[in-house]
N, C-alpha and C positions, 0 to 999 in steps of 0.2 A: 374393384372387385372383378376376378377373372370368370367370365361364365364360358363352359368349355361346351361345344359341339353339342352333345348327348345332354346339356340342358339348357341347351334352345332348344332342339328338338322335343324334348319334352314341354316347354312351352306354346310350344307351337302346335303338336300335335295332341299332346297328354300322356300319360302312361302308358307303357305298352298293357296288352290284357292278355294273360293267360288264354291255353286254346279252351280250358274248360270254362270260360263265360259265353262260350260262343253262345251256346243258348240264352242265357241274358241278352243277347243282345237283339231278338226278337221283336221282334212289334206288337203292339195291340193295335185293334182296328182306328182309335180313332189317332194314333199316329202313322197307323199306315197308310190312312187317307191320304195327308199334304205330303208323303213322301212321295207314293206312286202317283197320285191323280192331281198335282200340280201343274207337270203340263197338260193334259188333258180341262181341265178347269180352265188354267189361264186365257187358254184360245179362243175365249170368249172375246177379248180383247181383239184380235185381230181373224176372227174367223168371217164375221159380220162387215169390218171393217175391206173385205177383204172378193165378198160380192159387192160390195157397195162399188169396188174400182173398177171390178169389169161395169158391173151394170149401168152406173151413171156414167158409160163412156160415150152414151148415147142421152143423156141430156136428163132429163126429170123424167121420163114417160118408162126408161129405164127402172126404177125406183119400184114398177109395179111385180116386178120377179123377184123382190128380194124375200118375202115369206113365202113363194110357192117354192124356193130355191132353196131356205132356210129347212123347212120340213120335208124335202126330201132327203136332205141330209140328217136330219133326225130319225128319218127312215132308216136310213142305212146304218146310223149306231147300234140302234133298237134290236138288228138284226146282228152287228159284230156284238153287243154287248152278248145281248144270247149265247152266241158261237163260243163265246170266250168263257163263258159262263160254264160250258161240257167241258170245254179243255181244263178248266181250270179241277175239274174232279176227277176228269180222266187221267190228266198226268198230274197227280199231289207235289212231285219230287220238284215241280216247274215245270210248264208246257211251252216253253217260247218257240217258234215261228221257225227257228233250226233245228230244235229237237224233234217236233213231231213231222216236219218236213222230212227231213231223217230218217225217221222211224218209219215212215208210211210211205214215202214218195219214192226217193232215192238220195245217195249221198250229196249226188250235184244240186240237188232240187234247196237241200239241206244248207249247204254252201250257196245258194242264190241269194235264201231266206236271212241268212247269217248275214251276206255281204249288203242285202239292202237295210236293214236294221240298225248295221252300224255305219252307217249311210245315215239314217234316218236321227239317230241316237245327235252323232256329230252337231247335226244341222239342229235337230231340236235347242239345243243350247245355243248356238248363235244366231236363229230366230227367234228365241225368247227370250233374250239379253238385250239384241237389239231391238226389240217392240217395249220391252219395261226403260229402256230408254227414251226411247222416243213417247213416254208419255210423259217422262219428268224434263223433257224438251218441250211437250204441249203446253205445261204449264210454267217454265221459264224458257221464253223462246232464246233469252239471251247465249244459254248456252249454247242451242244450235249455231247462230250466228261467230259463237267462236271454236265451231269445228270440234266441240267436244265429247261428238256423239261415241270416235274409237275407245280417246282413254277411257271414257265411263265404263264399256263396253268389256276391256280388257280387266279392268276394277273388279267388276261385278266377278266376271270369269274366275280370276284369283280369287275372292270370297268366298265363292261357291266352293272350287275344290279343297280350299284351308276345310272347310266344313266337313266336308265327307272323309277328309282323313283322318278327321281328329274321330270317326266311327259311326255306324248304321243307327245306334239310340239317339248320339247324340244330335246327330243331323237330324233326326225325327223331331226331336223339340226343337231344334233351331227354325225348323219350317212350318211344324206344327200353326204358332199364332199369327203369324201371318197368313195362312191361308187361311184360317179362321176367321179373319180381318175380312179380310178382299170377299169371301163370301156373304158374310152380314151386307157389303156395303153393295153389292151386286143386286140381291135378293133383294134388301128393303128400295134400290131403288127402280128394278123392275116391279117391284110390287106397285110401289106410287107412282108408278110411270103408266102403267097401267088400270091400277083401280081406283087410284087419285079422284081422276076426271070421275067416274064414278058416282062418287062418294062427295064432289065439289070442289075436288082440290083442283083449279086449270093449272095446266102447264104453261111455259113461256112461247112466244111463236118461235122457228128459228131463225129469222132475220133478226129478232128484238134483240139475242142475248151474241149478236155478232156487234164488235166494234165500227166506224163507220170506213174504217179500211179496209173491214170483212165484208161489208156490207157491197160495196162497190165493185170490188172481187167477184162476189156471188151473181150479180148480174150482168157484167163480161160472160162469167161462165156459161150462163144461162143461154145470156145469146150468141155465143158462139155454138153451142150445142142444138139452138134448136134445126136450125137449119137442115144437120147432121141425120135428127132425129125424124123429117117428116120424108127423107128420102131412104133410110131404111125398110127391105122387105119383109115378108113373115119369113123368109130363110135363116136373115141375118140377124131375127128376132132368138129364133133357135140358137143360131150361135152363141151369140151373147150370153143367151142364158148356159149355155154348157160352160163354157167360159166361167162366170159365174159360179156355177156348184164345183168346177174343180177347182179355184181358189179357196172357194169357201169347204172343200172339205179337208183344207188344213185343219179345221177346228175337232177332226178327231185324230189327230193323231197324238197317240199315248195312250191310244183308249186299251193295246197291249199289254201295259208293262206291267199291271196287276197278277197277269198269269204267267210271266216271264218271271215275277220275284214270289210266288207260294211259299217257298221254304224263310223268305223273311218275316213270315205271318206266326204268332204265336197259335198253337192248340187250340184247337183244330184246326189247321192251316187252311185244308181244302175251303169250309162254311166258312170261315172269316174272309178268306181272299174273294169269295163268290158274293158275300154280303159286301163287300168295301166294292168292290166295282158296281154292286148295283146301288150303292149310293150313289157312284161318282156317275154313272151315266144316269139317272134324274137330275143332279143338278145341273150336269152339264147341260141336258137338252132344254130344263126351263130357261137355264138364263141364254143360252144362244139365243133360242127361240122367240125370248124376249127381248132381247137385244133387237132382234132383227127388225117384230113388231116397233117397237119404238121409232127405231133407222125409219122404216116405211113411211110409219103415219104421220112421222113429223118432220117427212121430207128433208131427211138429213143425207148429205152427200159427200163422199170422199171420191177425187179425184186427183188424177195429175194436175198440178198445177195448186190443188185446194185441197192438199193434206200436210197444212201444217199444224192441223190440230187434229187426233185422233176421232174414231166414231165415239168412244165411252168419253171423252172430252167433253165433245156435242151434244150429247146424248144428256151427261149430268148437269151440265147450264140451262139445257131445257128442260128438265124434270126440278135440278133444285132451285131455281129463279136465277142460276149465273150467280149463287154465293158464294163467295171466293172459298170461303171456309170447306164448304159442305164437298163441292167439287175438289178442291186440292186435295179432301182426307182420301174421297173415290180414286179420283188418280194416283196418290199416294201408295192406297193398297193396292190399285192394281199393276203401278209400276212395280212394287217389293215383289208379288206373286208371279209376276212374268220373271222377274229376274232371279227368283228363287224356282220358276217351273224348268229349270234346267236339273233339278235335283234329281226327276224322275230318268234322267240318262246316264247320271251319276250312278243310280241306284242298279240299273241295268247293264250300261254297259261294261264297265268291269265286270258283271258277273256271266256275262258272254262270252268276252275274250279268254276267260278264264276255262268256259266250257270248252272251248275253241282249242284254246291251246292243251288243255286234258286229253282232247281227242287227236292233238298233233296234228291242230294245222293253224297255230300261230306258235308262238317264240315261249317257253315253257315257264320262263322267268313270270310271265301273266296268268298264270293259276296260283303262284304265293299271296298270301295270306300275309299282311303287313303287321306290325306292333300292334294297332289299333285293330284285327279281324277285319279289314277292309281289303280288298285287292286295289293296294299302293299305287301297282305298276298303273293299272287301267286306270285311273282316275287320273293321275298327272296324262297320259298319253291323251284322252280325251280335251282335258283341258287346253293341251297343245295344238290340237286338231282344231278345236274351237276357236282359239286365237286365229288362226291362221285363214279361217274362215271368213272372219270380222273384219280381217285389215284386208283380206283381195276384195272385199264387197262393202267397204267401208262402212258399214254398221246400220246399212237402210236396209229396213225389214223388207219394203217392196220387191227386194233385187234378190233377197234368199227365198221369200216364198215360193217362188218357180221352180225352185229345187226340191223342195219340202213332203211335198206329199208323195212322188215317185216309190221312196223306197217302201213307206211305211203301208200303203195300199199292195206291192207286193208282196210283202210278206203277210198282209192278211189273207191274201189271195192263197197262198202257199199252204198257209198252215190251216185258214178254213179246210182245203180243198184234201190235206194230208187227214184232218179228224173225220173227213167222209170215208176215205180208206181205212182208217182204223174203226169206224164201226163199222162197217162193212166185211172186214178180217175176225175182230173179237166180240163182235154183234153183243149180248148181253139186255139186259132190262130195256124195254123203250127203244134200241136202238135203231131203229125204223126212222122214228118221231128225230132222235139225234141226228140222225145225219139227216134225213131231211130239212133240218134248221143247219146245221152246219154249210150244206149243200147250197141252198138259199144266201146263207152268207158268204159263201166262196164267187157262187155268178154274182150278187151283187157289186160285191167289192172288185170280183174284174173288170166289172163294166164300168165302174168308175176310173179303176187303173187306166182302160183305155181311151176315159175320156181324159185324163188328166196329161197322158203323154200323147194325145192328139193334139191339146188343146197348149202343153204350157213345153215342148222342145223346143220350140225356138225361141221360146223367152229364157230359155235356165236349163231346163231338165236334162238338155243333151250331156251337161256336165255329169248328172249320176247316170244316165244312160252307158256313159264310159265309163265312169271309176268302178261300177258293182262289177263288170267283169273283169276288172284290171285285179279287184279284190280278192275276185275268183282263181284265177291265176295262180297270185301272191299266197292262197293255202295250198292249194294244189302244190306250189313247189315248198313250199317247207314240208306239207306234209311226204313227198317223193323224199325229201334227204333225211326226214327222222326215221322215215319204213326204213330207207337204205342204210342207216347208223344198226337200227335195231337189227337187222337181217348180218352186218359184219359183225357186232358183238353179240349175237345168238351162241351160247355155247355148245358143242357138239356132245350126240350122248356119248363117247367113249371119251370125251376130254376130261382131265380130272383137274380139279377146282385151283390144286396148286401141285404144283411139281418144281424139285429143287434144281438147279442149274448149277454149273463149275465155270459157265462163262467168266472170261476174263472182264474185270473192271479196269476202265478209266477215268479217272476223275480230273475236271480241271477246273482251278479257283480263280474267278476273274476278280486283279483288283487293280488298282494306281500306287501306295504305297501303303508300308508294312506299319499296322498300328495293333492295336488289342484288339478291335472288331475284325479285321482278316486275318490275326492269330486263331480268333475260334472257330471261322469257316475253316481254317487250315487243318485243325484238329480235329474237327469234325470227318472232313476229308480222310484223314487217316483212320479215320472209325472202318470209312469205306473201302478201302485200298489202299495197295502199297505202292502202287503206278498214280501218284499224284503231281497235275503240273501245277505250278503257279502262273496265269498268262497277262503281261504287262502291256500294252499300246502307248506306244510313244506317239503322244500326239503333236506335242510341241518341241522336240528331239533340244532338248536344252542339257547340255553336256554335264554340266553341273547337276541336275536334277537327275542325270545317270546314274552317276558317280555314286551321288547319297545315298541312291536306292540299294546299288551292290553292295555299297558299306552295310548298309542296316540287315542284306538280308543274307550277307555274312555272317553276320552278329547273332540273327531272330530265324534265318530261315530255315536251319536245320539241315536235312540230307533233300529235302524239296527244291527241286529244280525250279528257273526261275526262266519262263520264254520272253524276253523282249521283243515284240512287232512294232516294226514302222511304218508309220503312217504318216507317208508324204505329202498329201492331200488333208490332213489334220483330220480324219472322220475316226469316230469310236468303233462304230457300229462294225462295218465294212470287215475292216481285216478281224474284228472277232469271228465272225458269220464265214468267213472265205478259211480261218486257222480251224474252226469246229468241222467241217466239212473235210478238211484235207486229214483232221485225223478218224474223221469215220471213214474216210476211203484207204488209207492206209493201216487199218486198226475191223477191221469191217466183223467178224468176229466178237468185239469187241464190245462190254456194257459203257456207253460213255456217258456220260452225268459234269453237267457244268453247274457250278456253284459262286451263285450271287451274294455276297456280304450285300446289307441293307444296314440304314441306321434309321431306328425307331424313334423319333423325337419327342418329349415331354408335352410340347405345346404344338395345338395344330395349327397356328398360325405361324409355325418355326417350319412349317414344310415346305415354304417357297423359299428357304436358303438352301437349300438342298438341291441339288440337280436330282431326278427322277429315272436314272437307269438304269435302275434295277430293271423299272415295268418295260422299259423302253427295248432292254435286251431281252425281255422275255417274247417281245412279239417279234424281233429280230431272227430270234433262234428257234423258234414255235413252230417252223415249216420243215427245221430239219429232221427226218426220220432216226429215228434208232438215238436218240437224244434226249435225257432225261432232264429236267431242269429245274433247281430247287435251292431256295433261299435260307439263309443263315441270316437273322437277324441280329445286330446290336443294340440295346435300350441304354437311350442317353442317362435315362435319369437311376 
């Protein structure tokens, strides 16, 4: 059975849809939850995980900053959640981070907001790929040991964008149960982690549910730390703890992209997208915040050296007694949901670049609308981005977190600071109260920005510290050559739309030998003109193969002249390109139009017998001016 191109791709992707389902393909809140708030939830996983490696870098006595460190970051959502909360009713259409930076700031401010985003966007998926791996390594370490953390890595990445192409509904329920998973399994075991002991339930110690190579491990560590720790000052205690909260404020990032995607919110757009974020920032800050509790009280440590089992790892062994069962299902979901919390850049950033390139300043192909209402372009381009991320940092979550929060704290910075200007400008109900919350949310989220690029350039950050302006740049000059396209094809007011010409035509038909398929370009030719060449390239000058030619086009060629070039060097290209040239300077007056025979083949697996130069002469001859260039098809079948 022959399956032709156009159905694998329908297999692969589905139907294409009509542009009028685009509204079907809306969300309702409780799928718009695991689309947008999947990264923002999964960071549970590694947000916790994440003060734990600054803080125990100083030994056990470290361990006591992890919940005063924890809820100041809960501080800080409380107040982005807010912020996002106005944007998301102030601008219905979409409020993300470039738009109202834009609108309110300036274009460049605009363009920062943009470039850190997809910055941030990128990185989101290849830290979250790589942490939902490394906890299905926590619980088979075998796989680490044979290096398997890339291809997982790369796996997942392909999974993910298969999903989002096949469309926005359907990625909704792909992600939907899963994230509905991982939060049950989060929730009930912060709950009994917590109210267990309570209630009579004890938890396990944490040396108990360590094996006795864990165990041995853990008091190395101990005592190599304490030493560390009693020579420590209250300066380097500060440190630490800064250290500390800007690792740890990885775990908001995404807490954006609820108001960067509004318009994928069913009716009422605005109240649904302000209800779904205010879900996703309570549970996120209970289960951090319980996370973290936990980490603390039961003297759980992640460090170098002693992170080959994650915190949620640790954390589920001492809450469910070390049941293989109960722990594998917790790490199960929370691997599935980190490797699924890349959805929520799926879901954005295609619909960025696309704003991006609307506004002419990326490559315009990334505002299409794919078969499926997805923007195709962006989604593969991401997923490339991703890969490329994974294998320069081979797929250890430690070594991309250093990068991670950079862009996405700038852009909260930008676009708090852009909604303080626009109430300020369109003032309205409350607006006092609004920007004063916005306002609050812009100093606080700088102040984090600058501890997080004090505290983490020379571990990573310098990498986005360069690429966001490199980004900046790279629109700036597309958008300079689309102004300048649009300013040469600007038409003038006395120019009239079409005006007839007497110019002279030339035509010329490039082929090899006279068959049926260059009879119809030939014919064609004479539709256009009565000045037609035929132009032959001897590549191989085989006397015989001369001969036969003049015979046939004696026979077939009619009153069409027939130009034989030699090509002593055997190139095709060359002396077409050098013969096209020499007749628009001798001919300069002159309309010249060169015409390609093509053969169209039945089967597409029939197109690698074919040499391809058609395409190959159309980039050939694409530079020459005052050159028309257009193909005459043959269909084999």
């Amino acid at each position: 059975m022959n399956i032709s191109s156009k159905q694998f791709r329908r297999f692969l992707f589905g139907r294409p849809l009509s542009s009028d389902k685009l509204a079907h393909q809306r969300l309702p809140k409780f799928l718009a939850l695991p689309v947008f708030s999947s990264d923002a939830l999964s960071s549970v996983a590694y947000g916790t995980q994440e003060i734990l490696l600054q803080a125990t870098a100083i030994g056990m006595a470290g361990l006591a900053i992890t919940i005063p460190v924890a809820a100041a970051i809960i501080f800080v959502l409380v107040l982005v959640s807010i912020s996002y909360t106005q944007t998301i009713y102030a601008y219905p259409s979409g409020g993300g981070s470039y738009i109202v930076a834009r609108e309110n700031l300036s274009t460049n401010m605009g363009l920062l907001a943009a470039a850190a985003l997809l910055t941030d966007y990128v990185l989101t998926v290849a830290v979250s790929i790589a942490s939902g791996v490394q906890q299905i390594t926590s619980f088979f370490p075998h796989l680490a040991h044979m290096h398997m953390e890339v291809p997982l890595c790369l796996l997942s990445v392909a999974v993910v964008t298969l999903a989002n192409l096949r469309g926005a509904k359907e990625s909704g329920w792909f992600f939907s149960m899963p994230t509905y998973f991982f939060l049950i399994c989060m929730l009930v075991m912060v709950g009994v982690g917590i109210f267990g002991p309570m209630l009579g339930y004890h938890l396990m110690a944490y040396s108990d549910v360590m094996t006795p190579a864990e165990r041995a491990q853990y008091a190395a560590w101990q005592i190599h730390q304490h030493g560390l720790a009693v020579q420590l000052s209250g300066f380097a205690m500060v440190a630490i703890a800064l250290k500390a909260f800007a690792s740890g404020c990885s775990a908001l990032t995404g807490v954006e992209a609820i108001s960067n995607g509004v318009q994928a919110f069913k009716k009422p757009e605005s109240k649904n997208a302000a209800q779904t974020l205010a879900a996703m920032a309570i549970l996120l800050g209970i289960m951090f915040l319980g996370m973290s509790y936990l980490a603390q009280t039961n003297h759980v440590i992640y460090a170098h050296g002693f992170d080959h089992q994650t915190v949620v790892a640790w954390v589920s062994r001492i809450v469910f007694h070390n049941n293989p069962v109960v722990v594998g299902t917790v790490l199960f979901s929370t691997a599935i949901i980190l490797l699924l919390a890349a959805n929520t850049s799926y879901a954005d950033f295609p619909r960025l670049v696309a704003i991006l390139a609307r506004d002419r300043f990326m490559p315009r192909q990334l505002s299409n609308l794919g078969d499926r209402l997805v923007f195709a372009n962006g989604i593969v381009m991401l997923g490339i981005f991703s890969c490329v991320l994974i294998v320069a940092f081979h797929g250890k979550t430690d070594k991309l977190i250093p990068l991670y929060a950079v862009g996405v704290f700038l852009s909260f910075t930008l676009s708090q600071a852009g909604m303080v200007r626009h109430w300020f400008r369109d003032r309205g109900k409350h607006w006092q109260t609004k920007a004063l919350f916005n306002g609050m949310g812009a100093v606080a989220t700088f102040i984090v920005l600058s501890v997080i690029v004090y505290e983490k350039t020379l571990e990573g950050a310098w990498v986005v510290i360069i690429i966001i302006p490199v980004l900046m740049a790279m629109f700036t000059m597309i958008n300079k050559h689309y102004e300048r396209l649009r300013e040469m094809l600007r038409m003038a007011d006395d120019e009239k739309a079409v005006e007839a010409t007497d110019r002279p035509h030339t035509v010329l038909v490039l082929l090899d030998r006279l068959h049926r398929g260059n009879i119809k370009a030939l014919r064609y030719a004479k539709l256009l003109s009565n000045d037609v060449r035929a132009v032959r390239v001897e590549v191989h000058q085989d006397a015989k193969v001369s001969e036969m030619v003049r015979r046939e086009w004696n026979q077939w060629g009619g009153d069409i002249p027939l130009v034989n070039i030699a090509s002593p060097y055997r190139s095709l290209f060359e002396p077409i390109v050098e013969y096209v040239k020499q007749v628009r300077e001798d001919r300069p007056d002159h309309i010249v139009t060169v015409i390609l025979p093509e053969f169209i083949v039945d089967k597409w697996y029939y197109r690698v017998l074919h040499a391809n130069h058609a395409t190959m002469l159309r980039h050939a001859l694409g530079n020459i001016r005052g050159v028309i260039i257009t193909g005459v098809r043959f269909y084999t079948d």
